[in-house]
N, CA and C atoms as an extended XYZ file, in Angstrom:
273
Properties=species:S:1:pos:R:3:atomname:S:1:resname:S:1:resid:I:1 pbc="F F F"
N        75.748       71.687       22.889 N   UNK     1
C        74.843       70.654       22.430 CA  UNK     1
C        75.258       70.223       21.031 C   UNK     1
N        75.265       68.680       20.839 N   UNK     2
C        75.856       68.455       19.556 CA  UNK     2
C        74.521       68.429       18.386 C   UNK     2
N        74.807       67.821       17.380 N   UNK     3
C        73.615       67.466       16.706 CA  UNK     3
C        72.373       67.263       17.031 C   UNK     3
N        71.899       67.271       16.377 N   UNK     4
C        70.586       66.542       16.521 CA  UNK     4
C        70.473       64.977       15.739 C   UNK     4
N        70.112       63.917       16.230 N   UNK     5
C        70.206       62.254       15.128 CA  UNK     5
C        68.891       62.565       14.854 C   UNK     5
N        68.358       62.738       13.518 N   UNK     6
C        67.006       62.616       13.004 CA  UNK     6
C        67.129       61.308       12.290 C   UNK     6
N        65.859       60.196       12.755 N   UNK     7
C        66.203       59.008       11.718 CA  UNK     7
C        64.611       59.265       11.082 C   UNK     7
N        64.527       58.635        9.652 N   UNK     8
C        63.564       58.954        9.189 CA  UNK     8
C        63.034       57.939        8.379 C   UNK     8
N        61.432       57.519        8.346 N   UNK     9
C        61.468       55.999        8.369 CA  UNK     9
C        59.544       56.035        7.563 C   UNK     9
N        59.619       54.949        6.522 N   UNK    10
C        58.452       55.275        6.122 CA  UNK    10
C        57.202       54.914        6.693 C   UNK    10
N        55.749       55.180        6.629 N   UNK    11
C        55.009       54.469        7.172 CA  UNK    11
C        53.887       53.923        5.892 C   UNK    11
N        52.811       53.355        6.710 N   UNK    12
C        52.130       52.330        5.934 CA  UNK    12
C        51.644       53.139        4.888 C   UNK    12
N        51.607       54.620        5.098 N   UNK    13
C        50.629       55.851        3.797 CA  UNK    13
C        51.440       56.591        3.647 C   UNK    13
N        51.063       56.254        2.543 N   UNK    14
C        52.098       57.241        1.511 CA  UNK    14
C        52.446       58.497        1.502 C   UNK    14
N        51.465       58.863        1.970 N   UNK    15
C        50.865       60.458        2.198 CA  UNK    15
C        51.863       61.022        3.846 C   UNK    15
N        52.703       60.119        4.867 N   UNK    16
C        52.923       60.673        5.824 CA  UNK    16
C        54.387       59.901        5.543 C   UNK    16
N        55.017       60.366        6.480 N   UNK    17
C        56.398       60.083        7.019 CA  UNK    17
C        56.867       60.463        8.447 C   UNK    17
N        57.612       59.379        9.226 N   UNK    18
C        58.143       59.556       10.153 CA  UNK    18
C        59.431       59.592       10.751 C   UNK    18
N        59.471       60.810       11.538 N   UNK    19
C        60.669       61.195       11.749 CA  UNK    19
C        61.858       60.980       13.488 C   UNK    19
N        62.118       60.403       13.777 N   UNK    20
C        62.477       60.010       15.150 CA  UNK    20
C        63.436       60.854       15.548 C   UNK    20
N        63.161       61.412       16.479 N   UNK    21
C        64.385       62.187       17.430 CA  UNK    21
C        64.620       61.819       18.078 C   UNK    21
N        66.273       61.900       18.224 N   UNK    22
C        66.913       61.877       19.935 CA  UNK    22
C        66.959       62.961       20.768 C   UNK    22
N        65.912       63.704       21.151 N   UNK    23
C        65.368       65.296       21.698 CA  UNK    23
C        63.961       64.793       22.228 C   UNK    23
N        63.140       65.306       22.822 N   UNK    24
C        61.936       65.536       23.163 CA  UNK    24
C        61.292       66.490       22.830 C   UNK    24
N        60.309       66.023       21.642 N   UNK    25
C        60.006       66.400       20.660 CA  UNK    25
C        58.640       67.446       21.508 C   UNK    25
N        57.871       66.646       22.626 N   UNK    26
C        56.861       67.011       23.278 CA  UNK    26
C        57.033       66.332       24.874 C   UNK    26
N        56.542       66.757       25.655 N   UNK    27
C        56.184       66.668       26.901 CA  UNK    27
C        55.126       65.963       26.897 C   UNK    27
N        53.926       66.183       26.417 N   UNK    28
C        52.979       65.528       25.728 CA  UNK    28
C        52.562       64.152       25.386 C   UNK    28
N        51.620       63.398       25.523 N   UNK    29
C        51.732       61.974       25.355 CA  UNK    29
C        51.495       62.567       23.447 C   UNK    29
N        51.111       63.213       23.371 N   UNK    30
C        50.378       63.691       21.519 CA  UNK    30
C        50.185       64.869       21.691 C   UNK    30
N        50.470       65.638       20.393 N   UNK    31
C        49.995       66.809       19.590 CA  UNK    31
C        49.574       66.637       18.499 C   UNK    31
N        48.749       66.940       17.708 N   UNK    32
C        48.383       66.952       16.359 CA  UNK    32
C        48.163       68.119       16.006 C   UNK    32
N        48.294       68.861       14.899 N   UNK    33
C        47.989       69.929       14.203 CA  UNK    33
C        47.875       69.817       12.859 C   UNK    33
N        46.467       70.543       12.719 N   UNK    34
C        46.058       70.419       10.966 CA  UNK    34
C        46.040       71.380        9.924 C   UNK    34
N        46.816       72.507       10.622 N   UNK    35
C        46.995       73.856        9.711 CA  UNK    35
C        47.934       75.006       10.797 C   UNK    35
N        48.452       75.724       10.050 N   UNK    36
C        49.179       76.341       10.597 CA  UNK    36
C        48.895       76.949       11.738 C   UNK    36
N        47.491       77.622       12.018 N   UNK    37
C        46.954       78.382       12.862 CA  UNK    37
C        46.837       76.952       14.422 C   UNK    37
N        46.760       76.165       13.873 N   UNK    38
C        46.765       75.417       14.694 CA  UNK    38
C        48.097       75.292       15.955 C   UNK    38
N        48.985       75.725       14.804 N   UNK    39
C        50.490       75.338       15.057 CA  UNK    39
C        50.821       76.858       15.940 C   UNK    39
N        49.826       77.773       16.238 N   UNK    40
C        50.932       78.716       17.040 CA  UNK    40
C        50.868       78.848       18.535 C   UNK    40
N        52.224       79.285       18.265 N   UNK    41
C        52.732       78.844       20.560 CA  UNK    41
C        53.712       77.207       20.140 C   UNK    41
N        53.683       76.722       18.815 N   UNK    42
C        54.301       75.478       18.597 CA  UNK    42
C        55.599       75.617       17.696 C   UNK    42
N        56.483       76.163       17.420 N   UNK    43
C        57.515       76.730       16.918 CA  UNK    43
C        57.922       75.861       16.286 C   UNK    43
N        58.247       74.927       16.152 N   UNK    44
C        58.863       73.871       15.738 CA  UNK    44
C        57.460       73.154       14.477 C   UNK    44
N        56.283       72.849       15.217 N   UNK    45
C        54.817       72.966       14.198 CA  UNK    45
C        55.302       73.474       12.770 C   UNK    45
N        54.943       75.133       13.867 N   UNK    46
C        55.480       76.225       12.489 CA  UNK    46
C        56.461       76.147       11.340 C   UNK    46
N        57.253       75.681       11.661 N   UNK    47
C        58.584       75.818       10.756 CA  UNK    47
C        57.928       74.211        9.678 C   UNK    47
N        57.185       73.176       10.325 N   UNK    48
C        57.014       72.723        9.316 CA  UNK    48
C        55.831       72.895        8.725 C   UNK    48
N        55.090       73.589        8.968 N   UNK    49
C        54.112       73.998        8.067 CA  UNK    49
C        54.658       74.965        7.068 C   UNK    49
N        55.276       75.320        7.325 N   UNK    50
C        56.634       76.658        6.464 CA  UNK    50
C        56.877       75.568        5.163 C   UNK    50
N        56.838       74.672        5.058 N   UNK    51
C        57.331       73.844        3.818 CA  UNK    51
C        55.811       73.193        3.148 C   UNK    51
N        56.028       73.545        1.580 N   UNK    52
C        54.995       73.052        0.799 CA  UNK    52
C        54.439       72.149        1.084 C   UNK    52
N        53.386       71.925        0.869 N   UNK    53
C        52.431       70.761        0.723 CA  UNK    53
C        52.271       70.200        1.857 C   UNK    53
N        52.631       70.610        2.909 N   UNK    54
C        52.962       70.027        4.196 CA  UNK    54
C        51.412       70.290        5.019 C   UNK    54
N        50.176       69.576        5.020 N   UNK    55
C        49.560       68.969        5.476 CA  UNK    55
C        48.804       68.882        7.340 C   UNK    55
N        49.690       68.177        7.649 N   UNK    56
C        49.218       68.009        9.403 CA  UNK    56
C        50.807       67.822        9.641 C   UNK    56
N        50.909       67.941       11.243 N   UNK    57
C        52.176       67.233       11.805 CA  UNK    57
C        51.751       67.159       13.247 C   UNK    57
N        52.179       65.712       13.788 N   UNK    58
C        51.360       64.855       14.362 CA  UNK    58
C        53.092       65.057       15.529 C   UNK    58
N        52.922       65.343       16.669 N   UNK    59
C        53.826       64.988       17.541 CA  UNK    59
C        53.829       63.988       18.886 C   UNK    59
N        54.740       63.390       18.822 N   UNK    60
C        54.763       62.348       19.901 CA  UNK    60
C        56.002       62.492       20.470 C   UNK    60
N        56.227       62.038       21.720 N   UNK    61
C        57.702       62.566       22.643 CA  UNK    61
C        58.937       62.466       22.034 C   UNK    61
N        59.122       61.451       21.131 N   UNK    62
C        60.405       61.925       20.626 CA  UNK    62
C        60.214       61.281       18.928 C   UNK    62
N        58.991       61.569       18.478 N   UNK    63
C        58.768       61.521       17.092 CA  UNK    63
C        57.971       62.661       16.282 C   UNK    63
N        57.820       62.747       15.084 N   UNK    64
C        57.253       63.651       14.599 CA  UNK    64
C        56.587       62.578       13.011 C   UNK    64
N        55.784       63.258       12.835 N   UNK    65
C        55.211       62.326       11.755 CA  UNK    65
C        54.625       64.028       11.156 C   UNK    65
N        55.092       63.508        9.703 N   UNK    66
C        54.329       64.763        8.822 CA  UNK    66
C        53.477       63.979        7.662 C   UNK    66
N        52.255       64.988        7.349 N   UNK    67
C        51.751       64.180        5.990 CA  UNK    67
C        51.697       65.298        5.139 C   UNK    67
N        51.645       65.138        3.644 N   UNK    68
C        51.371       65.803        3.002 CA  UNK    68
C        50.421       65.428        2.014 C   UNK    68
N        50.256       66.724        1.173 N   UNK    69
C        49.010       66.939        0.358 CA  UNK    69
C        49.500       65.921       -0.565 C   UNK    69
N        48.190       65.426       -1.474 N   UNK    70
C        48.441       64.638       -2.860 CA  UNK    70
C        49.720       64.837       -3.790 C   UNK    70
N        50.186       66.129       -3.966 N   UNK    71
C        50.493       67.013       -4.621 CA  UNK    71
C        52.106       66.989       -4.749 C   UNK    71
N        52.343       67.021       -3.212 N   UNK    72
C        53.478       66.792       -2.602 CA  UNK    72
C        54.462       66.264       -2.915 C   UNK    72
N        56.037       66.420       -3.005 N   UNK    73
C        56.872       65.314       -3.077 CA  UNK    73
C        58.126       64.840       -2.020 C   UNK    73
N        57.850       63.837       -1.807 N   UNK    74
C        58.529       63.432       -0.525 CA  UNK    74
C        60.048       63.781       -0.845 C   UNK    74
N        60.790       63.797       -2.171 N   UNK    75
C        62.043       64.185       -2.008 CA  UNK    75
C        62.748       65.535       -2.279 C   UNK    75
N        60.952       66.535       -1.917 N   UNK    76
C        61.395       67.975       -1.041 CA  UNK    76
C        61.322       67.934       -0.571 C   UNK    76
N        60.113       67.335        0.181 N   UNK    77
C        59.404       67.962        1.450 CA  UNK    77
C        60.112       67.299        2.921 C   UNK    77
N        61.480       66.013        2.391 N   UNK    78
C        61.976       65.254        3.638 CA  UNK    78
C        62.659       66.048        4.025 C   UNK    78
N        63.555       65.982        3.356 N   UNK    79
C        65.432       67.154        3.716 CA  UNK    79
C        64.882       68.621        3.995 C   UNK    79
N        63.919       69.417        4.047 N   UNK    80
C        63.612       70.200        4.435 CA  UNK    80
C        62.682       70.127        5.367 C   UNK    80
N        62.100       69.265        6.269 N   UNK    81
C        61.442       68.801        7.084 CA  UNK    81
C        62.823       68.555        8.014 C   UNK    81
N        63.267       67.538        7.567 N   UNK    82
C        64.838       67.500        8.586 CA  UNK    82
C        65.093       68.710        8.867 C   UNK    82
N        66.038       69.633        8.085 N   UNK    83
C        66.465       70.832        8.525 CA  UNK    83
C        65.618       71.589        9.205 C   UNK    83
N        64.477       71.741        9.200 N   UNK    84
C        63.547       72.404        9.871 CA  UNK    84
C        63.968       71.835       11.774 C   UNK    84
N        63.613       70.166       11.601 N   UNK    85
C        63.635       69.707       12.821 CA  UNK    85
C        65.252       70.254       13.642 C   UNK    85
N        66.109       70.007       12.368 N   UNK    86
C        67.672       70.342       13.232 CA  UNK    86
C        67.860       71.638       13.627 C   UNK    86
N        67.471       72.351       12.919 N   UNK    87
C        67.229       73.835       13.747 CA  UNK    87
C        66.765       74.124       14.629 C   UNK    87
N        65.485       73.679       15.076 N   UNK    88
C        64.591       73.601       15.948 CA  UNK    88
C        65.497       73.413       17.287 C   UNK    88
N        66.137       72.123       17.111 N   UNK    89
C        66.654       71.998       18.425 CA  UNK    89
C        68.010       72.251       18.659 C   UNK    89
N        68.671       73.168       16.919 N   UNK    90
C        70.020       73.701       17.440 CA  UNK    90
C        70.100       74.970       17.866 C   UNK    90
N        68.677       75.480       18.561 N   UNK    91
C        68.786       76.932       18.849 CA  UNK    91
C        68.433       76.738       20.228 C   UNK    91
């Protein structure tokens, strides 16, 4: 299996970002999760709740949308949101 293409793209709030896969992200028409506990049995959830400030993460079949806290800064919390996702599906 080669890469993973993560494209990553802003949305209307500031507070979230979206992330597009070429993978199937869910089976699922939607997932949402608003805390980690939410996120288990969801592995992929997990790993981004694993990163600061990191909020909810909202899944759709081959997208992922994360938001974060006020606090937050989008130029940690992206590239480690990526790597999170590329792992996810390079295992």
């Amino acid at each position: 299996m080669g890469d993973v293409m993560v494209r990553v793209q802003q949305t209307p709030n500031p507070n979230s970002i979206l992330f597009h896969v070429d993978q199937t992200v869910t089976e699922e028409r939607m997932q949402q999760f608003n805390s980690l506990e939410e996120a288990e049995g969801a592995p992929l959830a997990q790993a981004l709740f694993g990163i600061a400030n990191v909020e909810s993460v909202f899944f759709m079949p081959t997208s992922i949308t994360v938001s974060k806290s006020a606090g937050g800064e989008w130029g940690v919390i992206t590239p480690a949101a990526e790597e999170a996702i590329r792992s996810h599906f390079a295992t």
